[in-house]
N, C-alpha and C positions, 0 to 999 in steps of 0.2 A: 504493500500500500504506500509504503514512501516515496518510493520512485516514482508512479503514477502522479501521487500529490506532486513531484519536484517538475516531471512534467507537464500537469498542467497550470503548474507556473510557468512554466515559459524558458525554466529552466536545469538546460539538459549538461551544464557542468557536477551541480548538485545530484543529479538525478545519477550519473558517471561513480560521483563519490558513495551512492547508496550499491551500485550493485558491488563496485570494488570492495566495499564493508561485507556484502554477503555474496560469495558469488555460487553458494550451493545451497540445495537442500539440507535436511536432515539425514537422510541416506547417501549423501554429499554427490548426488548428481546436478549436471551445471540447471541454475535455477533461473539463468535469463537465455531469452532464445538469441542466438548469432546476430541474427539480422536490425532486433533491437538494437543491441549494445552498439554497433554500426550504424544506425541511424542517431544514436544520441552522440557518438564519436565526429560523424560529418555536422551535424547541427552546432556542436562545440567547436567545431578547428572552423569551419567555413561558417560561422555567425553571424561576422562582417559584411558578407557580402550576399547574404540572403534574401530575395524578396517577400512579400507578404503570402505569395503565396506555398511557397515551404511552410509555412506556418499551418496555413491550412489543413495542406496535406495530411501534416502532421498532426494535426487534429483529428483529423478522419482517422487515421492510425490508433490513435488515444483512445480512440473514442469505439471503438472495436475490442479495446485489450484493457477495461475497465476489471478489477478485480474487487463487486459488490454484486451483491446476490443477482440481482437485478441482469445486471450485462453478463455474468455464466448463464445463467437463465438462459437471457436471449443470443447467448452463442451457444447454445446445446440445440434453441430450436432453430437457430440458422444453420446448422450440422444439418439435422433431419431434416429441414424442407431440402437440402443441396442433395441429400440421397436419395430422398423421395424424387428427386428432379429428375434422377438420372435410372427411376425405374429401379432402386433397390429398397429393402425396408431397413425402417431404422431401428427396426425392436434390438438389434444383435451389436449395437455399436460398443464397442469395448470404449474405454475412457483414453487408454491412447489415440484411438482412432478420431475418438471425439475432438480433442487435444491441435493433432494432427493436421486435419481438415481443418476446425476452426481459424486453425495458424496459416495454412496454405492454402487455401483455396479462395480463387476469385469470386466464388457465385456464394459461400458463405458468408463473408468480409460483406459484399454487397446487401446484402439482406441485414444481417446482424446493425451496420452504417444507417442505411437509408429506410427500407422495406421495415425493418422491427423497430425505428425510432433512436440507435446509440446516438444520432452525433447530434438530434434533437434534445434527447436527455442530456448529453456532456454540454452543450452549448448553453444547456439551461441552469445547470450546475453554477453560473459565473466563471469559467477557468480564467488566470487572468493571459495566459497564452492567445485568447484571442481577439486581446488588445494589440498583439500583434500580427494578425491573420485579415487583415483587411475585412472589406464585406462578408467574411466567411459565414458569415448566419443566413445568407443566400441561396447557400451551397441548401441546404436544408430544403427536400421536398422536392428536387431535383430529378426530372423522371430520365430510367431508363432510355437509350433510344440504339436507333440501329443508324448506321454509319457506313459510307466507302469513303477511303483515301484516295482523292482526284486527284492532287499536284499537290506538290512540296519545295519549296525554297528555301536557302540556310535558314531562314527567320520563323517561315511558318508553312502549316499544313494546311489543306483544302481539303475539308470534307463534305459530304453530300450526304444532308439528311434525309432521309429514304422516302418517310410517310409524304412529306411535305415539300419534295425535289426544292430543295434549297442549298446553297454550298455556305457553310459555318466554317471559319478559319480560328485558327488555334496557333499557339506560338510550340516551336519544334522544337521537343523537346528529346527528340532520338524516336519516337514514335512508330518510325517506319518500321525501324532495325527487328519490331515483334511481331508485324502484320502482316497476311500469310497474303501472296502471291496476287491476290484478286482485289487486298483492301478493304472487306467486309470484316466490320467490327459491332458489337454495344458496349455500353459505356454511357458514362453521364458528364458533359460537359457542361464545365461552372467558369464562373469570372471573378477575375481578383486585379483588382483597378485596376480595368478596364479591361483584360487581356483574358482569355480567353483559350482553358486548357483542361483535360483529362480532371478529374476527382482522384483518379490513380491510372496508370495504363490502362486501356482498353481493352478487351476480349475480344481474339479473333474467333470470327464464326462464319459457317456459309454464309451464300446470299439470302436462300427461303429463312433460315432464320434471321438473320439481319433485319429483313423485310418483316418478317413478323413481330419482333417487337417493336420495331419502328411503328408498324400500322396498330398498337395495341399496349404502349408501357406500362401499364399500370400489370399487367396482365404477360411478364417476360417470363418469366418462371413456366409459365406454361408450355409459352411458347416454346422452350428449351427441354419441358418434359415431353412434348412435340413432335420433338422434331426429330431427321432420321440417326443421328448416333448420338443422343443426349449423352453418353457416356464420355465423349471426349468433348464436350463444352468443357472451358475452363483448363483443360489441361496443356495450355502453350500460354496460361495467365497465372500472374503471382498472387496472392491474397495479401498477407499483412507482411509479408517477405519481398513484395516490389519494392523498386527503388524507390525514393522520395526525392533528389534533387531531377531525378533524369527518368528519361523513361527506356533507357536501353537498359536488357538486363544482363546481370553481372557473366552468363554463360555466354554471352556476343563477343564478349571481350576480354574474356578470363585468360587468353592466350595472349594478347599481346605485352610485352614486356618493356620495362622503362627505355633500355634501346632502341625499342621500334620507335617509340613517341619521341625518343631525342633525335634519330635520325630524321623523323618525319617535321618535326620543330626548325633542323637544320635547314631542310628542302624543302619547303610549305606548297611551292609550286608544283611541287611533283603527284600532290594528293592520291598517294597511297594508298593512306588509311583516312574512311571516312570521320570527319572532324567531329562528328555525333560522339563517335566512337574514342575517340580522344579524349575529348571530353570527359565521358564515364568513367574511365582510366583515372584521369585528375581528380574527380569529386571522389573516390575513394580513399582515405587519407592516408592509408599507409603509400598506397602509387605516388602518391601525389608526393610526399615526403621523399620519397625514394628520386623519383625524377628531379624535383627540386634541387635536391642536395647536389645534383650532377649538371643544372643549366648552367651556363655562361653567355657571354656578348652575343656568341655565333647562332643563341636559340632567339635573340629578343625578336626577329623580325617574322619568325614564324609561331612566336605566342602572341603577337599583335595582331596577325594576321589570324591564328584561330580566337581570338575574342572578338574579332568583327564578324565569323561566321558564327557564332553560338550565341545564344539569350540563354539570361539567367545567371546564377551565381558561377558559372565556370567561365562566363566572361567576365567577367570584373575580377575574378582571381589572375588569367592569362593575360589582362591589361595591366594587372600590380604585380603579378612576375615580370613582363616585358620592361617595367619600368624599375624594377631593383634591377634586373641584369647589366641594364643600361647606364646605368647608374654605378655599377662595379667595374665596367669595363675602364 
């Protein structure tokens, strides 16, 4: 419960110091999940140069992983609707599995967030983290829809809202690097002054389901129990395990190593590696530390050049390394 509390203060150095105080169970197995302790780890080193929307986000994460009767509750029955979704019964859920799912899976996060009311109840709560999350009380009530990815530019993506053939553009936030071939997703797009982006990565899906929640959100659940392999909905989507500054995930990029981004830093002309992709690399702090330690003069003109092609906190990081290197030369 204290970490929770340090979190939804807004503050995830304290929140750092509570798990380092206990970092196990009673049966001394590790008692916070990976992914956590890495999102309070990037919230902490990259603070600086956060916009309001990481705050958000980060709310929506909180506000999923509540430890009060209330949010187990309503992540046991967002387990069982995501099984029932997918055509299994949930009489036989063991509590790892319970566990499990509620921690990874897209379509429970979803429900448990939006569908069962968390991040209405956390927001209602007063946190005061979301004195720092812009209009995030917006985010709230936000329906489901269905989506294709028409065109993309370093800055932003073009989407086409299916029900209502409209294109809603979104600032790129690596987006593509999980969207399967054809660009059919759902998801719920929110605004955080003024801009306009995912609640978390979006779920690739066909296009008859795409189309069908689009033509029906209130009612996606269904559509997904539906449709023809409800079994693999959600499974190329992260739950409470996606990333929060970016939306490329960590298996896109888990092979490239601090070398490749120093040589591609060198040669920015040569674009290599996609700069999305860079990116994610940098907002992981240990990469980021590792590569840093190793720039010089010869990287500032391709970290300048990759914070003109990226939004968000990893451009204003690659604009204040371009400008220390520059500066030691």
């Amino acid at each position: 419960m204290a970490a929770n509390e340090r979190e939804a203060a807004g503050d995830a150095d304290a929140a750092i110091r509570v798990i380092a105080d206990h970092p196990t169970d009673p049966s001394s197995e590790p008692l916070w999940s990976p992914w956590r302790v890495d999102r309070l780890g990037q919230i902490a080193v990259f603070r600086r140069w956060l916009p309001p929307w990481v705050f958000g986000r980060w709310i929506v994460r909180q506000s999923a992983n509540q430890m009060t009767r209330t949010s187990i509750e309503r992540t046991v029955r967002a387990v069982e609707m995501t099984v029932e979704s997918r055509g299994e019964s949930p009489a036989d859920l063991s509590i790892s599995r319970i566990t499990r799912i509620g921690d990874r899976d897209w379509i429970a996060m979803q429900l448990a967030v939006h569908d069962l009311g968390g991040l209405a109840e956390f927001l209602a709560s007063g946190p005061a983290v979301a004195n720092l999350a812009g209009d995030v009380l917006s985010w709230v009530g936000t329906p489901m829809r269905g989506y294709r990815l028409v065109g993309e530019t370093d800055h932003e993506l073009v989407w086409r809202e299916l029900a209502a053939d409209v294109e809603v553009t979104t600032i790129n936030l690596g987006t593509s690097a999980s969207v399967s071939a054809d660009g059919f997703v759902i998801g719920r797009i929110v605004e955080s002054d003024g801009l306009r982006l995912f609640d978390t990565a979006p779920c690739p899906v066909t296009e008859s389901l795409a189309r069908a929640v689009s033509s029906s959100p209130r009612h996606w659940l269904d559509a997904i129990k539906d449709s023809e392999d409800p079994e693999m909905v959600g499974a190329l989507a992260a739950g409470q395990d996606a990333p929060l500054l970016t939306d490329v995930p960590e298996h896109v990029w888990a092979d490239l190593t601090a070398d490749d981004i120093l040589s591609q830093l060198r040669h920015p002309d040569d674009d290599v590696i996609d700069p999305h992709l860079m990116g994610a690399v940098l907002l992981c702090f240990e990469s980021c530390v590792e590569v840093a330690g190793q720039l010089g003069p010869e990287h500032a003109r391709g970290l300048a050049f990759l914070s003109e092609r990226l939004d968000g906190p990893v451009s204003n990081l690659c604009a204040d390394l371009a400008s220390v290197v520059r500066k030691a030369a």
